[in-house]
N, C-alpha and C positions, 0 to 999 in steps of 0.2 A: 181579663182573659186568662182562664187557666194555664197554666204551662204546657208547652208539648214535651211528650213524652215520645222515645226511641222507639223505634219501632226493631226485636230482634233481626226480621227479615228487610233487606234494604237493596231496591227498593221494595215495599211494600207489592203485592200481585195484584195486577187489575184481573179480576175475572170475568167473563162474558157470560151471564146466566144465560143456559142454554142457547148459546148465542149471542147476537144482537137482537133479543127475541121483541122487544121494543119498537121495533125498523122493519123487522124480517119475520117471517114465518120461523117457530122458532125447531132448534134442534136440524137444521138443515143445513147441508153446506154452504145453502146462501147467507147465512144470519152466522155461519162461521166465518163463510171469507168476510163480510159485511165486519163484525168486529175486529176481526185481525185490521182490516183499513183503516178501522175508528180509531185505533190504539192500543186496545186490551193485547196486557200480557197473558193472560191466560183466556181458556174455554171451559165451560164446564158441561157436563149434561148428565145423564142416568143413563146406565147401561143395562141391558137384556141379550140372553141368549135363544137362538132361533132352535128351532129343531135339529136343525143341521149344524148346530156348535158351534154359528157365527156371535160373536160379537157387534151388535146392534146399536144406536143411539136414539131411545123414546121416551118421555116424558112417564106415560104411566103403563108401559106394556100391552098396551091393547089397542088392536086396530080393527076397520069394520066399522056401520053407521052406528045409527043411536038404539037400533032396537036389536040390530044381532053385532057383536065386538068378540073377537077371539083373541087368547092371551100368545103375545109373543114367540111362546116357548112351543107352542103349539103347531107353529108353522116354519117352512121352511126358507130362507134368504129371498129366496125367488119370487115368493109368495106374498111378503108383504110389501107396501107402495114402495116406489122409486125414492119419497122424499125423504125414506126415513133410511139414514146412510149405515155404514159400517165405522165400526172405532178405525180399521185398515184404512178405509176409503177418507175419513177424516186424515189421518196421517199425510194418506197424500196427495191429497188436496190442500192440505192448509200446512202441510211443515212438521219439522218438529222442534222448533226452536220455542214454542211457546209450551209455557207450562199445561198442564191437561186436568183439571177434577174431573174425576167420574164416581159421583154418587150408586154404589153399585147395588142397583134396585134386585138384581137377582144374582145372587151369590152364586150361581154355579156357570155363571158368565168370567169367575175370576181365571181361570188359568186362559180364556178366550183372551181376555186380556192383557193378560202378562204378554202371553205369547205375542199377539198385533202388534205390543208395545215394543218389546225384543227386534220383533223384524221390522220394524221402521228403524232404529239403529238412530245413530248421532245422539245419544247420551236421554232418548225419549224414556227409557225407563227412570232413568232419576230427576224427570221431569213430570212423572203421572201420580199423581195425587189421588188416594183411593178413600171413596167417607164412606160410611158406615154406622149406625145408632146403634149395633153391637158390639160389645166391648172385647168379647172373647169371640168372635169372629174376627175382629182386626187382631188379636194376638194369632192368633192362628197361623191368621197372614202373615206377621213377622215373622212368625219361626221359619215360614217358607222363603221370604224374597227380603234380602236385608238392602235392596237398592230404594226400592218402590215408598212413596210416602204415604203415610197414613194416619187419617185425619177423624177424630173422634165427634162424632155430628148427634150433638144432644141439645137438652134443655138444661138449665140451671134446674126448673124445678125435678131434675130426675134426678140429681146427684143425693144418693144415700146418704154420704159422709162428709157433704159440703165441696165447695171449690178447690180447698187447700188441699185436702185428701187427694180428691180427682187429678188434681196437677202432677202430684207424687207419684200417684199410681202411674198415670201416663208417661213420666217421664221413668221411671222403674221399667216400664215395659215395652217401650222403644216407640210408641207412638208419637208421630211427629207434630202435630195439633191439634187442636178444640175447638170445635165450628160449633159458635152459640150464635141464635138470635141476638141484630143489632141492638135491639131495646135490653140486652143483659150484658153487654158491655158497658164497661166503668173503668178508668186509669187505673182504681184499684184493683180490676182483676185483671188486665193484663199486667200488670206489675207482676201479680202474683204467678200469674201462668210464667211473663217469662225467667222468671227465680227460677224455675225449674226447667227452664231451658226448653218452653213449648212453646208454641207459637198459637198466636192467636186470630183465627178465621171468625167473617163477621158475614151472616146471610141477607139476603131481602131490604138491601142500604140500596134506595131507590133516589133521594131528594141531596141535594146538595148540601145542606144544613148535615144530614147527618152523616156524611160522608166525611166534610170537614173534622166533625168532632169525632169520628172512628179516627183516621187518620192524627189526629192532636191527641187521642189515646196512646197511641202506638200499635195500632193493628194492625197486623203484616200480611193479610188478605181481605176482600171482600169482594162477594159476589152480588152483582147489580143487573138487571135490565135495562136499563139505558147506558148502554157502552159512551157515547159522548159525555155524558153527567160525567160520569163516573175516570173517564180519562182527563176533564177538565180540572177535574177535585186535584187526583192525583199528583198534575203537572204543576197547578201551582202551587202544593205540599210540599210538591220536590223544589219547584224554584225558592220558596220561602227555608226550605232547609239549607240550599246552596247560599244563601245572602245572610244566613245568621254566622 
């Protein structure tokens, strides 16, 4: 058995893809409160803005059957279904004690968000984790909000100048981590990311098996769809830490 390695973040974030979306309709206050019950320390979802400047929670911006679908942006809070909430209404409904990723599907949703994040209060701003596949849109970000975390959401095959580069820069630029696909996680790249004091996010870790070995990496988030997997892995990582 390989060694385990430290995870920088401790403990490590359970996150709840879009939910308990596994269990529950996903992206809904029910598949939120659902994993808050299950265990997940965190929630994640994609955020949009409405026409009327709300901050939204939907998977892909469009709603409507399968032959007519209007985007998001298009319409106004009122207008689109009941089931698709508010980042506000997530707040308070489910807390703010639990970390928050919000993949921010439409950039001009970010001040929506800062703001919701602000007036839910109890420290939720340095609890909202913001991704983004743009590099100089999350700078952007920083020069604005130095609370908020921000999390750099790529592929290994997109790095120009390799990993080592990417870590440097990221940590150069105040970006808080690097959400890769499970299958390009390696000890040796979280080694490498956390040398420079970045934190390593791990996506779409569904099956126990690879949660364990994310986890025996030292990967200090992961986002899953089966919130019970995913809290079991977690807990006996943690017990197994506490007995060494």
């Amino acid at each position: 058995m390989p060694p385990r390695l430290p995870s920088l973040r401790t403990p490590p974030i359970a996150f709840a893809h879009r939910g308990a979306r596994a269990h529950a309709p996903e992206n809904t206050i029910e598949a939120f409160h659902l994993a808050r019950r299950l265990g997940a320390t965190g929630l994640e979802s994609d955020v949009w803005l409405t026409a009327d400047g709300v901050a939204v929670l939907d998977h892909d911006g469009l709603v409507g059957g399968r032959l007519r679908r209007t985007s998001i942006d298009k319409l106004d809070r009122d207008a689109l279904p009941s089931s698709i909430p508010t980042l506000e209404e997530l707040y308070r409904e489910c807390g703010t004690d639990l970390e928050i990723s919000l993949d921010v599907k439409d950039p001009a949703s970010i001040d929506a968000v800062i703001a919701a994040a602000e007036a839910a209060g109890d420290g939720a701003v340095g609890r909202l984790w913001l991704c983004h596949w743009e590099l100089d849109r999350l700078i952007s970000w920083r020069e604005r909000w130095a609370g908020v975390r921000l999390v750099h959401s790529t592929r290994m095959s997109r790095l120009e100048h390799g990993p080592e580069r990417h870590a440097a820069d990221l940590a150069r630029l105040g970006i808080d981590a690097v959400n890769f696909h499970h299958t390009e996680w390696s000890g040796g790249f979280t080694t490498l990311y956390h040398r420079f004091e970045v934190l390593a996010f791990a996506w779409d870790a569904q099956f126990d098996r690879v949660l364990v070995d994310l986890l025996g990496m030292g990967i200090d988030a992961v986002y899953s769809d089966h919130v019970d997997v995913l809290v079991t892995a977690f807990d006996r990582h943690l017990e197994i830490g506490h007995g060494q």
